[in-house]
GUGUZA-813378 format. One line per 5 residues: number of its first residue (from 1); their letters; for each residue z, x negated, y of C-alpha. Coordinates in nm, 4 decimals. Example, Ala and Ser with C-alpha at 12.3 -4.5 7.8 and 13.67 -1.06 7.14 Angstrom:
1) AS) 0.7800,-1.2300,-0.4500 | 0.7140,-1.3670,-0.1060
This chain:
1) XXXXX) 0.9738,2.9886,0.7259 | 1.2275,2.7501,0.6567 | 1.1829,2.4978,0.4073 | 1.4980,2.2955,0.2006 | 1.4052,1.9718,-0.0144
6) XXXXX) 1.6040,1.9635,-0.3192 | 1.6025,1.6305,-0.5294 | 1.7952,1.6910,-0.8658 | 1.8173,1.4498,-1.2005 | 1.7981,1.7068,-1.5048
11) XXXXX) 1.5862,2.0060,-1.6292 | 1.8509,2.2008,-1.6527 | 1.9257,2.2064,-1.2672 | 1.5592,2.2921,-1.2292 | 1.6013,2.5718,-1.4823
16) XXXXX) 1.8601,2.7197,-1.2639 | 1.7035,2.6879,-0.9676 | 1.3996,2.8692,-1.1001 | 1.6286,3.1527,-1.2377 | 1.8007,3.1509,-0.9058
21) XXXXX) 1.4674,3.2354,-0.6988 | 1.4133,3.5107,-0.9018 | 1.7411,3.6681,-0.7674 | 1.7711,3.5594,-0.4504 | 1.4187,3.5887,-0.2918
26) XXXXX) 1.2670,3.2542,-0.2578 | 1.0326,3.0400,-0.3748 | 0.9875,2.6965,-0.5289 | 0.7105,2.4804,-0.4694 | 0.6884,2.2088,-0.7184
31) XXXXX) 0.5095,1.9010,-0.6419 | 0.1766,1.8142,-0.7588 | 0.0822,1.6069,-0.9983 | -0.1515,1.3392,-0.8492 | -0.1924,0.9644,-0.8720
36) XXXXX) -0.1416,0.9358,-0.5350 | 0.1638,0.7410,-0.4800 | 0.3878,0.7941,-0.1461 | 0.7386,0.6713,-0.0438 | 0.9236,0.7021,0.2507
41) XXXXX) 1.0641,0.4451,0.4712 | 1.2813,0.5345,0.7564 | 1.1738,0.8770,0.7004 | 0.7952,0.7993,0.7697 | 0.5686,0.8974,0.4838
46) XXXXX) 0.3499,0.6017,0.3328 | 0.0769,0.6628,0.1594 | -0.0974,0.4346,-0.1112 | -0.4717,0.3040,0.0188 | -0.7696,0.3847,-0.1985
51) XXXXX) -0.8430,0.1277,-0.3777 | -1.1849,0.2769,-0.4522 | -1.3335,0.2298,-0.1038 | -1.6006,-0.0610,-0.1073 | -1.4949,-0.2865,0.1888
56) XXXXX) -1.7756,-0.5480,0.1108 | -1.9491,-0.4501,0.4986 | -1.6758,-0.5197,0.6944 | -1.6721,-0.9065,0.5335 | -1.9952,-0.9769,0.7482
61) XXXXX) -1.7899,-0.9083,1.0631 | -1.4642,-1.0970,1.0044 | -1.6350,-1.3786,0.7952 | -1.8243,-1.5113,1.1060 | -1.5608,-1.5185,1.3082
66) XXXXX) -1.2596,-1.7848,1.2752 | -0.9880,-1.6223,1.2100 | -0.6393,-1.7871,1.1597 | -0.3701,-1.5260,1.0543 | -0.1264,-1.7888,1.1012
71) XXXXX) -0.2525,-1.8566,1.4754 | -0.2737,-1.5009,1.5264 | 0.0756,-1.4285,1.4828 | 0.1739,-1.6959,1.7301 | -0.0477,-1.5785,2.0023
76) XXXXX) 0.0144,-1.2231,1.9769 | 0.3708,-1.2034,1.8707 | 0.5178,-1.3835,2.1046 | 0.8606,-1.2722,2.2536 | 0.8812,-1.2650,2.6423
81) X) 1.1900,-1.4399,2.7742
């Protein structure tokens, strides 16, 4: 089935819309309410990390190792010629 996003700025447009899809045979499907934060960029959904997650484990690995994120860039990023 097709699907149409529709963004709109007052109730009242929403209002219609609802009363429209009662006439005209479709439906609305309103988004959800959740915490979960998401914006778009380029038209490629981003999503929010958990900030919940314990990452406490993975400091063992990375803190034994030297790790210069400054460095890093230079040796990886490097632009061929």
């Amino acid at each position: 089935m097709p699907e149409l996003i529709i963004k709109y700025k007052s109730k009242k447009t929403l209002q219609a819309l609802l009363d429209f899809a009662k006439h005209l045979n479709f439906s609305i499907v309103l988004p959800s309410n959740s915490k979960e934060k998401t914006s778009k960029i380029n038209g490629v959904s981003i999503i929010s990390g958990d900030s919940t997650i314990d990452t406490s484990e993975l400091e063992v690995i990375f803190s034994s190792k030297s790790i210069d994120a400054k460095d890093y860039r230079k040796r990886a990023w490097q632009r061929t010629k």
